[in-house]
C-alpha atoms as a printed R data frame, in Angstrom:
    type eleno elety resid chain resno       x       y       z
1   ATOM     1    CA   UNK     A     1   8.274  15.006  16.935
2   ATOM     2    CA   UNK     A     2  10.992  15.803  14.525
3   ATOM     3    CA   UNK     A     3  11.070  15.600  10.983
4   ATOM     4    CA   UNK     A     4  13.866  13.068  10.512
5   ATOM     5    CA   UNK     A     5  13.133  11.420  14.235
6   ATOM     6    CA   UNK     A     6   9.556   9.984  12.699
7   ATOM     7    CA   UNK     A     7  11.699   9.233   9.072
8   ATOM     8    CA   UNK     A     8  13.999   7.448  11.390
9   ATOM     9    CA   UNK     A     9  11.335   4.855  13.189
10  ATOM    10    CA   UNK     A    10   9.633   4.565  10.373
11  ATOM    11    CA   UNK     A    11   9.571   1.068   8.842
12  ATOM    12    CA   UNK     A    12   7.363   1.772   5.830
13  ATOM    13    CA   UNK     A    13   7.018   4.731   3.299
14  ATOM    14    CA   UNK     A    14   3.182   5.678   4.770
15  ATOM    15    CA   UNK     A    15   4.720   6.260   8.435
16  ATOM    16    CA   UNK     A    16   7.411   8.484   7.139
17  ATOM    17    CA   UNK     A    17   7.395  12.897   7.132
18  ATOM    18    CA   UNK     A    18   6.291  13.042   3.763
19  ATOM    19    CA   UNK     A    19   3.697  10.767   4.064
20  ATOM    20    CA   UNK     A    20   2.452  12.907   6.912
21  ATOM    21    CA   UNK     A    21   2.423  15.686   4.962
22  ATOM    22    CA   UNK     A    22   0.588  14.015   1.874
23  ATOM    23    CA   UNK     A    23  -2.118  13.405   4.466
24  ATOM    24    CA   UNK     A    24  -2.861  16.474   6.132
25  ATOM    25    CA   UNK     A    25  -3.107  17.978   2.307
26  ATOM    26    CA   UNK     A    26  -5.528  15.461   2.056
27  ATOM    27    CA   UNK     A    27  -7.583  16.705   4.602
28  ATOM    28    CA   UNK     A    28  -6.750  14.452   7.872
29  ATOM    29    CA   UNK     A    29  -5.263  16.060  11.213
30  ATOM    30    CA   UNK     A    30  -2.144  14.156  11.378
31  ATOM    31    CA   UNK     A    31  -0.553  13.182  14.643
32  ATOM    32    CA   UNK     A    32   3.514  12.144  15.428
33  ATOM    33    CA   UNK     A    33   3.633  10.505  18.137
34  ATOM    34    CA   UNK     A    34   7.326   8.523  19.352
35  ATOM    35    CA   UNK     A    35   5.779   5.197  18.181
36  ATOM    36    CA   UNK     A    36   4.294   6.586  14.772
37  ATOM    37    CA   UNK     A    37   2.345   8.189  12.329
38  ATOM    38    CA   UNK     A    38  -1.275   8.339  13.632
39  ATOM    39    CA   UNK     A    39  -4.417   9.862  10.907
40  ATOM    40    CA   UNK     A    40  -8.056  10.581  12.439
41  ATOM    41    CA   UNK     A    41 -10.800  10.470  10.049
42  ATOM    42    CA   UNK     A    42 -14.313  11.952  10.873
43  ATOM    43    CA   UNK     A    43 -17.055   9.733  10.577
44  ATOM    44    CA   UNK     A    44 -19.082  11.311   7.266
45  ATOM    45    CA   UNK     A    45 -22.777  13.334   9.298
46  ATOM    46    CA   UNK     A    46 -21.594  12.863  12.814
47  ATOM    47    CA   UNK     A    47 -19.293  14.941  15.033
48  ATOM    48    CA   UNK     A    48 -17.245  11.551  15.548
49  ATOM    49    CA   UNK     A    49 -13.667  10.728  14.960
50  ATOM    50    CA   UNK     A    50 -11.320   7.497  14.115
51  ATOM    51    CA   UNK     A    51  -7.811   7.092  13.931
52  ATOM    52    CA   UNK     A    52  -5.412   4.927  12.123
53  ATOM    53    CA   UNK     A    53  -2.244   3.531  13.177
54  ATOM    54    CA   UNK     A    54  -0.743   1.614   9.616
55  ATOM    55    CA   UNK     A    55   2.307  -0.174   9.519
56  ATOM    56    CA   UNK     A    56   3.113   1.144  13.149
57  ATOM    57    CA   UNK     A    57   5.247  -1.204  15.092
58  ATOM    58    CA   UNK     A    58   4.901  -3.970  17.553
59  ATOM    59    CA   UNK     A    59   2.088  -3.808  19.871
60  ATOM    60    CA   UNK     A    60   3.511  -3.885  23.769
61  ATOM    61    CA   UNK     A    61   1.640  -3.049  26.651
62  ATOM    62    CA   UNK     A    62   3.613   0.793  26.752
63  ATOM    63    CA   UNK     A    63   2.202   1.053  23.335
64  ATOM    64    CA   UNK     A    64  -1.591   0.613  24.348
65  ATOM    65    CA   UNK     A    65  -1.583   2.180  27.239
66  ATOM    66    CA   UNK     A    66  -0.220   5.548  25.447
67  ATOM    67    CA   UNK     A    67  -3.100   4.542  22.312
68  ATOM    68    CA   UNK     A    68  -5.801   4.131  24.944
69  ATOM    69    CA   UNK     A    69  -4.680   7.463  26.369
70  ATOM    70    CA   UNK     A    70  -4.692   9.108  23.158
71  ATOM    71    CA   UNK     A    71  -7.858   8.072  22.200
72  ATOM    72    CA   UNK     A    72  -9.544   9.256  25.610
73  ATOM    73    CA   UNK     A    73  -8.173  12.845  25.077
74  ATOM    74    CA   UNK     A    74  -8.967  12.713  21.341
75  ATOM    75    CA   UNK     A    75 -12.277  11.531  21.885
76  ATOM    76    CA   UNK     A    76 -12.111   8.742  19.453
77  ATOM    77    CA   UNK     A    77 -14.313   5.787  18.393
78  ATOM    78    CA   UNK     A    78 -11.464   3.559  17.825
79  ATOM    79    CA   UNK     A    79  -7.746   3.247  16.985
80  ATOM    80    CA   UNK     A    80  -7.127   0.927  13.880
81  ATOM    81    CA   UNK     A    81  -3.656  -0.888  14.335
82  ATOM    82    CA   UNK     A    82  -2.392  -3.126  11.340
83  ATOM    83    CA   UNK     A    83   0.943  -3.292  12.461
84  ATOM    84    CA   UNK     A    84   4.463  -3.555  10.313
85  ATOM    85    CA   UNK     A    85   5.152  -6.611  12.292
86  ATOM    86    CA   UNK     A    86   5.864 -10.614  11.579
87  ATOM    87    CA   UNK     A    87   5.667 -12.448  14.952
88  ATOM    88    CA   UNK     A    88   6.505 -15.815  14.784
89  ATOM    89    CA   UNK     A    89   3.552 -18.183  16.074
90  ATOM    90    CA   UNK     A    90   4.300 -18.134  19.932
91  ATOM    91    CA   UNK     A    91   5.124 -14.197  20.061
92  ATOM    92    CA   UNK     A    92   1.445 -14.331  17.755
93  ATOM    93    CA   UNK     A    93  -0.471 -15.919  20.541
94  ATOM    94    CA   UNK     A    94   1.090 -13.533  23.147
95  ATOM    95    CA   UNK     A    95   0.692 -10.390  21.661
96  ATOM    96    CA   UNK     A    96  -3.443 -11.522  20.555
97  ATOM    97    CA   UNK     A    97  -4.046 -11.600  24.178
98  ATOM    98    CA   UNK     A    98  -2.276  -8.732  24.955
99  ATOM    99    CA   UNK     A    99  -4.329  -6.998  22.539
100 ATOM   100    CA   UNK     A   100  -7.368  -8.568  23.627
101 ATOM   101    CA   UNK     A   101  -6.847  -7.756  27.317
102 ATOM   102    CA   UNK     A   102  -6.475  -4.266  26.224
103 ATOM   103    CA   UNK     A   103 -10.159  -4.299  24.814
104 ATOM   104    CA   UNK     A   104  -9.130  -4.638  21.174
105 ATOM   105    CA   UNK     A   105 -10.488  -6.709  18.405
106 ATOM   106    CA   UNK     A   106 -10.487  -8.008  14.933
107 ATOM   107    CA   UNK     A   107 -11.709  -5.730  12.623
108 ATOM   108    CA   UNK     A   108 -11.681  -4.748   8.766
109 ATOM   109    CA   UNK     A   109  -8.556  -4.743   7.191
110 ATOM   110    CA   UNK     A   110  -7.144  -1.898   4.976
111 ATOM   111    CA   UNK     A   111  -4.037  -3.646   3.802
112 ATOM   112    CA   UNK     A   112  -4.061  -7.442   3.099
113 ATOM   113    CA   UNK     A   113  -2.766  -9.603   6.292
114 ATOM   114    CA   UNK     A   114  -0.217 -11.400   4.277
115 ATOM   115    CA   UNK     A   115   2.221 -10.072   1.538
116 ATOM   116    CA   UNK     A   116   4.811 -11.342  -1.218
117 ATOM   117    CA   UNK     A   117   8.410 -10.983  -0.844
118 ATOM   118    CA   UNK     A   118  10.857 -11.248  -3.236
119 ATOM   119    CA   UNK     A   119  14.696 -11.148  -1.900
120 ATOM   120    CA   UNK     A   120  16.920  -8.629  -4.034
121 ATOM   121    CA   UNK     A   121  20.255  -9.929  -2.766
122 ATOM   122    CA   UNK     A   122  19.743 -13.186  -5.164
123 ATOM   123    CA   UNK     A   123  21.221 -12.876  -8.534
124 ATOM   124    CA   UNK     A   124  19.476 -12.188 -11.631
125 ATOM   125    CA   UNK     A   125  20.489 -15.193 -13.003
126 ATOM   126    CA   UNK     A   126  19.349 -17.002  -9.592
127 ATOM   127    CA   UNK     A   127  15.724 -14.951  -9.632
128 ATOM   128    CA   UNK     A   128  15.035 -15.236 -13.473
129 ATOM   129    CA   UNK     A   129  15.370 -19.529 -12.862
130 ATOM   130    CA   UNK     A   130  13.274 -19.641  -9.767
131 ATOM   131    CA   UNK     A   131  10.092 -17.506 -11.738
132 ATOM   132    CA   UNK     A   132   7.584 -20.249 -12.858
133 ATOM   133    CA   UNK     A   133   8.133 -21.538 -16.657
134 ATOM   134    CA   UNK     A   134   5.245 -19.491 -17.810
135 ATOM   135    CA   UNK     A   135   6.100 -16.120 -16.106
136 ATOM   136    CA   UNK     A   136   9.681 -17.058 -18.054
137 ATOM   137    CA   UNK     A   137   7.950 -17.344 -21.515
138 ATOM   138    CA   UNK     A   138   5.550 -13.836 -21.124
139 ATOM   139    CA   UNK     A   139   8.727 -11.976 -20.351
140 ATOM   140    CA   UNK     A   140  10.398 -13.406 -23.349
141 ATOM   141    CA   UNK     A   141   7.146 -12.311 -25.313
142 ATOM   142    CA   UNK     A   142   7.447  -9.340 -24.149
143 ATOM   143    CA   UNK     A   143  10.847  -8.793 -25.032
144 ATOM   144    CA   UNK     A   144  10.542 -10.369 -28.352
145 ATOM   145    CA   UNK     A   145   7.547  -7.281 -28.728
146 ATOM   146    CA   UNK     A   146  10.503  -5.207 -28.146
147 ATOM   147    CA   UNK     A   147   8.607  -3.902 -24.936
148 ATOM   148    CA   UNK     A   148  11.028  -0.702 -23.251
149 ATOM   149    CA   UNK     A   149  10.625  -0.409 -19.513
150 ATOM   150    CA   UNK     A   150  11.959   2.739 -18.446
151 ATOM   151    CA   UNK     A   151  11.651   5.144 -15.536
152 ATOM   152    CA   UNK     A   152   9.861   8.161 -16.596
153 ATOM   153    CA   UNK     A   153   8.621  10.571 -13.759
154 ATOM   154    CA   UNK     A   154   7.790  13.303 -16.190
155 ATOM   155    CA   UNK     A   155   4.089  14.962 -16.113
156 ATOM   156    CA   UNK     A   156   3.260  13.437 -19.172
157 ATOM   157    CA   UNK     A   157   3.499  10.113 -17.894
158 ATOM   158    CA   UNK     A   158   1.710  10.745 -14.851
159 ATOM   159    CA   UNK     A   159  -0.716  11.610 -16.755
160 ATOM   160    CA   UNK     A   160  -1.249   8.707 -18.202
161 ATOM   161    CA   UNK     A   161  -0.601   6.568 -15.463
162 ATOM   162    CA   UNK     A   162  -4.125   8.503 -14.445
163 ATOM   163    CA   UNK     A   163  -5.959   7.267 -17.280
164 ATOM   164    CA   UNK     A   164  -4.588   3.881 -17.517
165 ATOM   165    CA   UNK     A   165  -5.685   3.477 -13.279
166 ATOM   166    CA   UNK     A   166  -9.355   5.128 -14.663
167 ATOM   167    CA   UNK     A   167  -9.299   2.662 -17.543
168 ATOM   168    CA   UNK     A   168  -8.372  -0.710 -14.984
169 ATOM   169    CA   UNK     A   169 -10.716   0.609 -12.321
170 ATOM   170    CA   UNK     A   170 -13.747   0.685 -15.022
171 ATOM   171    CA   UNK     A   171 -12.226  -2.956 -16.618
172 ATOM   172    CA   UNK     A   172 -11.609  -4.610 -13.429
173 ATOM   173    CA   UNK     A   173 -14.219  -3.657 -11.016
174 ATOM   174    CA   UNK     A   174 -12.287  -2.937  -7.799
175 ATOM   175    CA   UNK     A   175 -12.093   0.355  -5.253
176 ATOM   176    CA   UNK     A   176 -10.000   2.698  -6.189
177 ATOM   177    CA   UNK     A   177  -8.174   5.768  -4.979
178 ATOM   178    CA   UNK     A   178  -9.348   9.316  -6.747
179 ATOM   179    CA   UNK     A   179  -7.273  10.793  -9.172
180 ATOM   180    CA   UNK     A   180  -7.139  13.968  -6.491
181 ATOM   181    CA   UNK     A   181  -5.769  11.250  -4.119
182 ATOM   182    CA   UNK     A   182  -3.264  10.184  -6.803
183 ATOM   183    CA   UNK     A   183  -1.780  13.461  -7.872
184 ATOM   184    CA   UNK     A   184  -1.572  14.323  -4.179
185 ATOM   185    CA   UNK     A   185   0.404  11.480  -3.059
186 ATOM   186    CA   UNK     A   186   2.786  11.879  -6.562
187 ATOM   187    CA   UNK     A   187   3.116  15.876  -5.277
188 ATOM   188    CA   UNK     A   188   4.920  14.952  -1.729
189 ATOM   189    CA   UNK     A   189   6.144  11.638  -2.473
190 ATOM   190    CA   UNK     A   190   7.814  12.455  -6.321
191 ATOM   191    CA   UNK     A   191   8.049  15.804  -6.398
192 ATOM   192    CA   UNK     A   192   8.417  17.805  -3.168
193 ATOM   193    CA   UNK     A   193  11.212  15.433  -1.955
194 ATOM   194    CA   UNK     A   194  12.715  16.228  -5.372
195 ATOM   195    CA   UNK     A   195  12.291  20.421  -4.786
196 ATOM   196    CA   UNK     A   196  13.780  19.471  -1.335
197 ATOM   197    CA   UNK     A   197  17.158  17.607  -2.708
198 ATOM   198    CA   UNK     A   198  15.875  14.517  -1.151
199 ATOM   199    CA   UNK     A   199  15.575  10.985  -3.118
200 ATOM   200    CA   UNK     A   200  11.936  10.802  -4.003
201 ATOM   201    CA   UNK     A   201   9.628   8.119  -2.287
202 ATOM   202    CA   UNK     A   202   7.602   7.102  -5.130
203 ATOM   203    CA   UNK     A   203   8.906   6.203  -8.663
204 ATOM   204    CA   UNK     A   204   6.915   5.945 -12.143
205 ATOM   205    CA   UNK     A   205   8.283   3.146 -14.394
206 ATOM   206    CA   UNK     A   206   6.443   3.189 -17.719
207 ATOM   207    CA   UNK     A   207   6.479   0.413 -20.304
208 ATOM   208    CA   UNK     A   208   6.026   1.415 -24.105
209 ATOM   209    CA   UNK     A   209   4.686  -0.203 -26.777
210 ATOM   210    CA   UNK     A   210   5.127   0.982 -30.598
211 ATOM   211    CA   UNK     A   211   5.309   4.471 -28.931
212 ATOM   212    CA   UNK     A   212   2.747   4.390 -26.694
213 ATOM   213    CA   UNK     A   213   2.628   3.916 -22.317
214 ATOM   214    CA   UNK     A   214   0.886   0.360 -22.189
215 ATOM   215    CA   UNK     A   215   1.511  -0.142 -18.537
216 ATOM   216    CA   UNK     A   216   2.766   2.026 -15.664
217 ATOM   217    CA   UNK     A   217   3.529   1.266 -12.031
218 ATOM   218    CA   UNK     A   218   4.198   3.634  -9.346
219 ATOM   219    CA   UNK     A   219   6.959   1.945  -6.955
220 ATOM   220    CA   UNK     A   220   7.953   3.329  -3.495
221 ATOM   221    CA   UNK     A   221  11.649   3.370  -2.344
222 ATOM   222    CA   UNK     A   222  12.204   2.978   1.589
223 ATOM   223    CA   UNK     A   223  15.011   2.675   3.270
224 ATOM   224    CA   UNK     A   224  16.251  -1.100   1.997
225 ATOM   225    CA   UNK     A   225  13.122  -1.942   0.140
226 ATOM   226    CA   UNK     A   226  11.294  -1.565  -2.813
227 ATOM   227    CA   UNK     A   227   7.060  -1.483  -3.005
228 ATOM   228    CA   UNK     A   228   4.723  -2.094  -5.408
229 ATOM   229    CA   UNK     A   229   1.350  -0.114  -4.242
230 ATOM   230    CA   UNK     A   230  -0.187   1.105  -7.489
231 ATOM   231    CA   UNK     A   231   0.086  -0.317 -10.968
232 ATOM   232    CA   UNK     A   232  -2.599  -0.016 -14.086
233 ATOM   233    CA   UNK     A   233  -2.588  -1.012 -17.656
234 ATOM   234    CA   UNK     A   234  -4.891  -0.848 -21.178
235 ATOM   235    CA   UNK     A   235  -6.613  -4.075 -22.360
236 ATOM   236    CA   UNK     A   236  -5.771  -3.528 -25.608
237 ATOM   237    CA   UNK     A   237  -2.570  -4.757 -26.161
238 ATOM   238    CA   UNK     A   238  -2.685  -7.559 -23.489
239 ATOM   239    CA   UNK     A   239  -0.918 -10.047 -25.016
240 ATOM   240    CA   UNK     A   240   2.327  -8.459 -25.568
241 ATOM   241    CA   UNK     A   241   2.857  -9.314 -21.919
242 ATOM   242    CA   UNK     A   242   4.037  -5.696 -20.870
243 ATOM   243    CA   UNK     A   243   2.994  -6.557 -17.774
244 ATOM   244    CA   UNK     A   244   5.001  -9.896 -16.997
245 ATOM   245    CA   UNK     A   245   7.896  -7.651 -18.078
246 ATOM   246    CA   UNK     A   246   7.731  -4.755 -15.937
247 ATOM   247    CA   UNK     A   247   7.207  -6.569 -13.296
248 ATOM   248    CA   UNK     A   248  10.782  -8.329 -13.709
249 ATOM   249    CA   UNK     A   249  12.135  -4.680 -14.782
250 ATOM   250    CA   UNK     A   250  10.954  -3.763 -11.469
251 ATOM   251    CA   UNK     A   251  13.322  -6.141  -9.578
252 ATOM   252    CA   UNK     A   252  15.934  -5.064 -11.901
253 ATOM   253    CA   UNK     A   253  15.568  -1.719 -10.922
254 ATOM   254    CA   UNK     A   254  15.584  -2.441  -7.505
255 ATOM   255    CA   UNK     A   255  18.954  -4.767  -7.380
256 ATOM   256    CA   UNK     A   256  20.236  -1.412  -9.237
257 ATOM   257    CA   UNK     A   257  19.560   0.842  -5.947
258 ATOM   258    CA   UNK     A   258  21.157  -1.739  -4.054
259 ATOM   259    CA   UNK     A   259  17.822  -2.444  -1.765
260 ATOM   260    CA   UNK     A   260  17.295  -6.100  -0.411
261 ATOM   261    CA   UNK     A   261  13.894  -6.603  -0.695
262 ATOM   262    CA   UNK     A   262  10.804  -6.035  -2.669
263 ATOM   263    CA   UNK     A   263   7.163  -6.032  -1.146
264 ATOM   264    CA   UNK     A   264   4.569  -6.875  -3.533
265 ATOM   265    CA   UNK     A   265   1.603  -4.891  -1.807
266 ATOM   266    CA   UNK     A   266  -0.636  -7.523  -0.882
267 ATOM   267    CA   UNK     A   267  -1.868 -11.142  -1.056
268 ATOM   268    CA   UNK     A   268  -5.137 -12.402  -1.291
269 ATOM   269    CA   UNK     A   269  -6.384 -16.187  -2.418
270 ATOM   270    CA   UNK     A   270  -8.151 -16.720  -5.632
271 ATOM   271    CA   UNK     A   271  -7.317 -12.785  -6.806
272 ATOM   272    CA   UNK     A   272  -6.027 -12.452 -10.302
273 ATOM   273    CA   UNK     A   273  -3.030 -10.406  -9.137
274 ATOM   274    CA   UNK     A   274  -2.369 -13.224  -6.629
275 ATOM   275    CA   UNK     A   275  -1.938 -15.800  -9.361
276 ATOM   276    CA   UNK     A   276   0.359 -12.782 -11.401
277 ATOM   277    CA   UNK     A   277   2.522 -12.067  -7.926
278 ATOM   278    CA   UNK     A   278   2.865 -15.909  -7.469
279 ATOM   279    CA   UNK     A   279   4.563 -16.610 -10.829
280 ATOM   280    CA   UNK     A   280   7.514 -14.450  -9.361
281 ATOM   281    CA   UNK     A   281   8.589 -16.942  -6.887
282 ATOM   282    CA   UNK     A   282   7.946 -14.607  -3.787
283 ATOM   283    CA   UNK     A   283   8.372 -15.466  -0.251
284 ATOM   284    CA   UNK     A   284   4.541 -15.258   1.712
285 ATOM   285    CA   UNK     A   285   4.909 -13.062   5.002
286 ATOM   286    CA   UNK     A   286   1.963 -12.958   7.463
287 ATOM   287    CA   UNK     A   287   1.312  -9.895   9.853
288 ATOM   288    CA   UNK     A   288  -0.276  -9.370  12.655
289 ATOM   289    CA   UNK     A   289  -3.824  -8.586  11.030
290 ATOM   290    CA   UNK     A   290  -5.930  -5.764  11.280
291 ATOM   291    CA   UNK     A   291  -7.043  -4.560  15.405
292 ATOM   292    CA   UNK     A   292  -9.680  -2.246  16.199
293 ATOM   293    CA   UNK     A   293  -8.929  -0.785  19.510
294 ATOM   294    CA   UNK     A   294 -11.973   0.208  20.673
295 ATOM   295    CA   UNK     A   295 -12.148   3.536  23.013
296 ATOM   296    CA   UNK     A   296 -15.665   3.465  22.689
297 ATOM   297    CA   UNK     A   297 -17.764   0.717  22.913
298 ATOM   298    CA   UNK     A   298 -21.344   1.782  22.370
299 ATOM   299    CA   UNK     A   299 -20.604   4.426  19.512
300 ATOM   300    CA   UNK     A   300 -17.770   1.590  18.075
301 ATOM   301    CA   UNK     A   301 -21.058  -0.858  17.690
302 ATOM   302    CA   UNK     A   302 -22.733   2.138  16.000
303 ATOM   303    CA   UNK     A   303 -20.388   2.752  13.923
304 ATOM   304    CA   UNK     A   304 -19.726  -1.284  12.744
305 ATOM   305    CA   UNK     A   305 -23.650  -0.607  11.832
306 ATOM   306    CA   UNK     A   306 -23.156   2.554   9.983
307 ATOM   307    CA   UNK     A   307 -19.950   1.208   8.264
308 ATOM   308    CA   UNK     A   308 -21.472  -2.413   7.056
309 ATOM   309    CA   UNK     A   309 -24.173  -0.235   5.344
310 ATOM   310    CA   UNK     A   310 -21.879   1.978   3.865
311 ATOM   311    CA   UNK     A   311 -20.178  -0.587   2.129
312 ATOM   312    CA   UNK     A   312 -23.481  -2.173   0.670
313 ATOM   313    CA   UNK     A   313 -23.542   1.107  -1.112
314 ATOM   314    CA   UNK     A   314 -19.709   1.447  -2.466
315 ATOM   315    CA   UNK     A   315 -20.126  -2.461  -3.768
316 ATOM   316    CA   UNK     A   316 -23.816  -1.456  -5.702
317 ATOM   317    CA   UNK     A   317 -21.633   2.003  -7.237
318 ATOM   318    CA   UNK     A   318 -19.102  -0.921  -8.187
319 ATOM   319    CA   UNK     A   319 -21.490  -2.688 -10.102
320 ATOM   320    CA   UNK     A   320 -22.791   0.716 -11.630
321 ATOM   321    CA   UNK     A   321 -19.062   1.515 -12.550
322 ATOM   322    CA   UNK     A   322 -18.286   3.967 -10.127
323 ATOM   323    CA   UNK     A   323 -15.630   2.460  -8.570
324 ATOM   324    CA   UNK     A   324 -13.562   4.933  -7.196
325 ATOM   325    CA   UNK     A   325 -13.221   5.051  -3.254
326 ATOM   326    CA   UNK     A   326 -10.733   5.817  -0.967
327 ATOM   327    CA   UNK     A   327 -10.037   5.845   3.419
């Protein structure tokens, strides 16, 4: 497939070229297919193989029947399918048991099944009076700090923005991306598109405090939307709010490039970022879920084993502080 025919299907920044590209430096084969971006993965001590369809589009009947194809010739376990797609509750019924029919099933998610949106076209004025009263006041604090939010993709702040993610990971607890992974992804998303006169995919906004990068997020840019995938701060200046603030810098920055949405990355109950996202005022989208669609069914049941086990171990290294993971 063509370079700008995938960038042109593409409804999210990870099925687009440089995306693609990110990945095979990473170390997956990579295949373009007219419906997507597909990624096999080898299953770690066995001459097995996966594949993962993210943020691909509707699933049809044409679509599965070129997947189950696909996955006969490549030999794989299983396809994982979390599509880019928002079916309303009758097309959600239908297109379960067209997935079902086609020998798929509910498996573990990579991205979360339901996300925040917040609508760029609004006003400032109109966004800044729908935020809850509380998200209002830590923005003013944060302000009143004198807090500067700024874009700054320089290698210096990358640099930090490495730290900071090593600093949350340790703080927080949670699975994290290596800092190979990171610099990777900033490489072909940041800085190849810039070599290649191309607006860059991912953006680094930094907020400073007396001097010093407090909080930095790293924001994608696609098509008419803005996404927040990766963010990370320092403890140690947690009440100055930085965080309520770059947040609402972030929409700012957005409505500046003219995009119409933002996509907060995710939505889980009871999770602290949950409770941040919600003070925001976003819309709640649900997608389709996460489908395994199995090629294989004995090895698939294996590998369910094998994977379940796996994960006993990643939660234990949590615990232990070695957090950092990544698919």
């Amino acid at each position: 497939m063509a370079e700008e025919n995938l960038n042109i299907i593409a409804t999210h920044p990870i099925q687009s070229e440089a995306w693609a590209h990110f990945r095979e430096a990473w170390g997956n084969e990579v295949i373009k297919t007219k419906y997507g971006l597909l990624t096999l993965h080898k299953i770690p001590f066995f001459p097995l193989k996966l594949a993962i369809f993210l943020k691909g589009p509707k699933p049809t009947k044409e679509l599965l029947k070129f997947l189950i194809s696909l996955g006969i010739k490549e030999k794989l376990i299983f396809i994982k399918m979390e599509p880019n797609y928002v079916p309303q509750e009758k097309e959600r019924r239908q297109t379960i048991s067209l997935l079902t029919i086609s020998g798929a099933v509910k498996g573990k998610r990579l991205f979360t099944p339901a996300t925040f949106i917040i609508d760029l076209t609004k006003s400032e004025e109109e966004l800044f009076a729908s935020f809850h009263p509380k998200t209002r006041y830590n923005i003013r604090v944060a302000q009143k700090n004198k807090i500067k939010v700024v874009e700054d993709n320089s290698d210096k702040a990358f640099n930090k923005y490495l730290k900071l993610t090593e600093e949350t990971v340790i703080r927080q607890g949670f699975y994290a991306h290596t800092e190979k992974y990171h610099k990777l992804m900033w490489k072909f998303l940041h800085q190849s598109q810039i070599t290649n006169h191309k607006p860059p995919i991912a953006h680094l906004l930094t907020a400073v405090y007396k001097g010093e990068i407090i909080t930095t997020w790293i924001v994608f840019v696609w098509k008419d939307c803005l996404y927040y995938p990766y963010g990370a701060s320092t403890d140690k200046y947690k009440n100055v709010m930085a965080n309520n603030l770059i947040m609402w810098e972030a929409i700012r920055f957005g409505k500046k490039l003219g995009l119409k949405t933002f996509d907060l990355w995710g939505r889980e109950e009871g999770k602290g970022f949950t409770r941040f996202k919600e003070g925001y005022n976003p819309n709640v989208v649900e997608f389709l879920g996460s489908w395994d669609l199995v090629i294989n069914k004995p090895l698939y049941y294996f590998y369910q084993a094998a994977e379940s086990l796996r994960w006993i171990i990643l939660r234990l290294k949590a615990k232990l502080g070695f957090s950092k993971y990544s698919f």
